[in-house]
N, C-alpha and C positions, 0 to 999 in steps of 0.2 A: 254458807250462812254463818257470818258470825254469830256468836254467843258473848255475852257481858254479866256482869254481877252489879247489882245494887247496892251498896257496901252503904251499912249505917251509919252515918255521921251526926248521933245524935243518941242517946241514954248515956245510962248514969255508969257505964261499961265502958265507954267512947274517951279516949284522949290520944295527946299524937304517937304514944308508943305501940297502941290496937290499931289505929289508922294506919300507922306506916304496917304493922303484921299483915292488916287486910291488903294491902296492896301489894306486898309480895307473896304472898297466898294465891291472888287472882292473878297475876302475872307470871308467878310461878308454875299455876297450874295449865299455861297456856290459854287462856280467857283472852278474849278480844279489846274486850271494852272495860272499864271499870268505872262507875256513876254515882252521883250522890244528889243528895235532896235538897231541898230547898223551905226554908224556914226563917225569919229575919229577928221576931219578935215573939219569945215564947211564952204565950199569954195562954190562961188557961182552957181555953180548947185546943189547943195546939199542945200544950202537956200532957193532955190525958192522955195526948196517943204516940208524942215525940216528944219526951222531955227532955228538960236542956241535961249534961251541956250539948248546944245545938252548935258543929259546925257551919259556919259559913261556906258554900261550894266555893265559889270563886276562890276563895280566900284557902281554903282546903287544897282546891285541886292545883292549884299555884304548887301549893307545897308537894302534895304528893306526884307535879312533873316533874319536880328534881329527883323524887328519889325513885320512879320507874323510868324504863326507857322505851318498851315497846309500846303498853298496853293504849289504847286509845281512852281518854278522859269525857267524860259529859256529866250533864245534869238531868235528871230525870224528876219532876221538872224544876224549872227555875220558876217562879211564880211573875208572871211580866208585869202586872202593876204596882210592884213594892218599890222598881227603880226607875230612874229614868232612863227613855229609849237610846240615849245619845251614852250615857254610861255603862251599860248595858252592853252597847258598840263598841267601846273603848277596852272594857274590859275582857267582852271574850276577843275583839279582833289582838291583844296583846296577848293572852293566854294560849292560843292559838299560835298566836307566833314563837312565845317563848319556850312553849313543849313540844314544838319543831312540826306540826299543823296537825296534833293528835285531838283537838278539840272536836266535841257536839256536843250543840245548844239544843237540850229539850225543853221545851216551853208549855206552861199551861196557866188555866186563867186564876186558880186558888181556890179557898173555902172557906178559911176561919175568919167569920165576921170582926171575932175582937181584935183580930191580928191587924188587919184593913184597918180601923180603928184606930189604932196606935200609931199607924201609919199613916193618917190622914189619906188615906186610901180607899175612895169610893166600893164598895160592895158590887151595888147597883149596878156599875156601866163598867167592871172586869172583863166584861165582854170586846168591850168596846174599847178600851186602855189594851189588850192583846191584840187587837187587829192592828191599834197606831203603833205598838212597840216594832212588831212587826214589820209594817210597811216601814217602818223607820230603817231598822235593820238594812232591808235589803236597801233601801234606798244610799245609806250613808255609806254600805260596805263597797258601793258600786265604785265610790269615789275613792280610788287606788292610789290619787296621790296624797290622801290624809289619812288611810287605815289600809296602806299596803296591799298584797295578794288577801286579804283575809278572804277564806274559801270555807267559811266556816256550816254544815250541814247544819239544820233547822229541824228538827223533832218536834209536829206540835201532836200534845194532848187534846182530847175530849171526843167524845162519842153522840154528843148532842147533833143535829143537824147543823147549827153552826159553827159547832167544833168542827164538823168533817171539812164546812165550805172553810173555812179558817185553813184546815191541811190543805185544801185546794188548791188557793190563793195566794198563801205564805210558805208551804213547807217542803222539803224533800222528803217527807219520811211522815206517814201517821203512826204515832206511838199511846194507841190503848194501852189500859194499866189494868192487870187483874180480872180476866175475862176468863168467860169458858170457851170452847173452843165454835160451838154453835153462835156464841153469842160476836166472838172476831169476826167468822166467816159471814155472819147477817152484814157486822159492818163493813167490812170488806164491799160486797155488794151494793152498800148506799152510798160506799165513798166513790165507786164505781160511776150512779148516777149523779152526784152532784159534781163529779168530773165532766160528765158529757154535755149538765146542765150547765158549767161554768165556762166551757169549750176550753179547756185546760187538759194537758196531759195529766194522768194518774202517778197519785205519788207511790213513793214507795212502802214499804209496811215496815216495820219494826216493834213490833209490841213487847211490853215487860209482863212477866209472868210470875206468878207466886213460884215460890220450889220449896217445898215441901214433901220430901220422901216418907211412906210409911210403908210397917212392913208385910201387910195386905194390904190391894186392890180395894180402890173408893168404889162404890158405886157412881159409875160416869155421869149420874144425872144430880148428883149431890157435890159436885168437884170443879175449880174450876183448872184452867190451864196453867201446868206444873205442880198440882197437887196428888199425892196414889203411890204406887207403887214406881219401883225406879224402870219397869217398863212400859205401865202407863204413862211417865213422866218422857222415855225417850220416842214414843209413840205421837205425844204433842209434839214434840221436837220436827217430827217426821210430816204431822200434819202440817204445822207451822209455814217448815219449807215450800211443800207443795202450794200453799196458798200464796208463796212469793215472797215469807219473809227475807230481808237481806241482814237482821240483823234481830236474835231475840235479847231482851237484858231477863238475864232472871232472878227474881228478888226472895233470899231467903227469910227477910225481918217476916214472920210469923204473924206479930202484934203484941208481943209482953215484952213491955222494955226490957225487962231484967236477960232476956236472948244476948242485951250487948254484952252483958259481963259474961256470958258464954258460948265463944263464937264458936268454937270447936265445932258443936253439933253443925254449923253451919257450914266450916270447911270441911267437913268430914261429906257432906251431902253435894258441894261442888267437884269435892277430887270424884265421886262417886260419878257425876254427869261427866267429868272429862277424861273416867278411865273409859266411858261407854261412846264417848263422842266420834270415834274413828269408825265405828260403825252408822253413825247415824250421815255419815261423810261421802263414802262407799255405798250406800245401800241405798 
């Protein structure tokens, strides 16, 4: 099972001297994956909880392929109705190529009304702008002699019953965000049946998790998955697998911006998961 880190691209802590730390931190520490967010226009509902400076991923992760070599790059999610489908194509089937095929595209449909807004981006039919971005994707990457081998995996968000047929239809991987671990494993099961319903194979799992180490045990029913103690937390880890994850990102942003101007606590809580990970490997 791989493991990834969520790395913030975004407070008032965030420039490219912490971005480039963060990334040999999580490459450092032997991490899989290393992902960032997705924000285009930071209007105020989107400040209150990611204020600028807001990197751009694409634009980010461009840079941060030059200066890792292993780790694998994604977005966690790209929001699909801020770009257009055909650019979108362009942009990760190059990115993909240029950091030698370390790219995933995780996708999902958004939230901040003002943001849509700014963007002359319908609200309303986000739903429906993710399924054409999508079909578009697979459609245009099909055509090998305009956008190459791109072999780029597909991560979709959402937990709605049309998020799941969306994983169905469009994705390699469903990637829930911030769940407990009863509440994965329920979806699990309905992605199960809207698999059977769509006569499609089931995709694969990949969920991003809080991480949050504390130094007593949550109460399990107050908690969700990566939050407690560093044994409750390699315990998720353990459940996770079992349930078929191939891949967890785990997100240490908290929710107070001012975390970026102190990532310490953060790398301190990652080396923490990867001195414990050879056992979670073995056992």
């Amino acid at each position: 099972m791989e493991l990834g880190v969520n790395v913030p691209n975004f407070g008032p802590g965030t420039n490219p001297a912490r971005l480039r730390d963060w990334a040999r931190v999580v490459e450092g520490l032997g991490y899989d994956l290393l992902m960032v967010s997705d924000h285009v226009v930071i209007t105020p509902d989107v400040a209150e909880q990611y204020p600028a400076p807001f990197y751009e991923p694409f634009t980010t992760l461009s840079w941060l392929a030059g200066i890792t070599e292993r780790v694998r790059l994604g977005t966690t999610v790209l929001i699909a109705p801020y770009r257009h489908p055909l650019l979108v194509a362009r942009m990760a089937a190059n990115l993909d190529a240029l950091s030698g095929g370390r790219l995933v595209l995780g996708v999902g449909v958004g939230w901040a009304r003002q943001e849509f807004e700014a963007l002359g981006a319908e609200h309303a039919r986000r739903g429906r702008d993710t399924d054409e971005l999508l079909a578009e994707l697979r459609r245009v990457w099909a055509d090998k002699a305009d956008y190459g081998d791109a072999a780029v995996p597909i991560w979709v968000g959402g937990s709605s019953t049309a998020g799941l047929r969306r994983t169905v239809r469009y994705g390699d991987a469903w990637h829930p965000l911030r769940q407990t671990i009863e509440q994965l494993r329920s979806g699990l099961d309905r992605l199960r049946t809207v698999a059977a319903e769509e006569d499609r194979p089931l995709p694969g799992f990949a969920p991003r998790i809080l991480l949050r180490l504390t130094d007593e045990p949550l109460p399990d029913d107050d908690r969700v998955a990566g939050e407690g103690s560093i044994d409750q937390v390699m315990r998720d880890l353990a459940v996770l697998r079992e349930l078929g994850a191939q891949s967890v990102v785990l997100d240490p942003f908290v929710g107070d911006p001012d975390e970026t101007e102190r990532p310490e606590t953060a790398w301190q809580a990652l080396a923490t998961i990867a001195a414990r990970r050879t056992g979670l490997e073995t056992t």
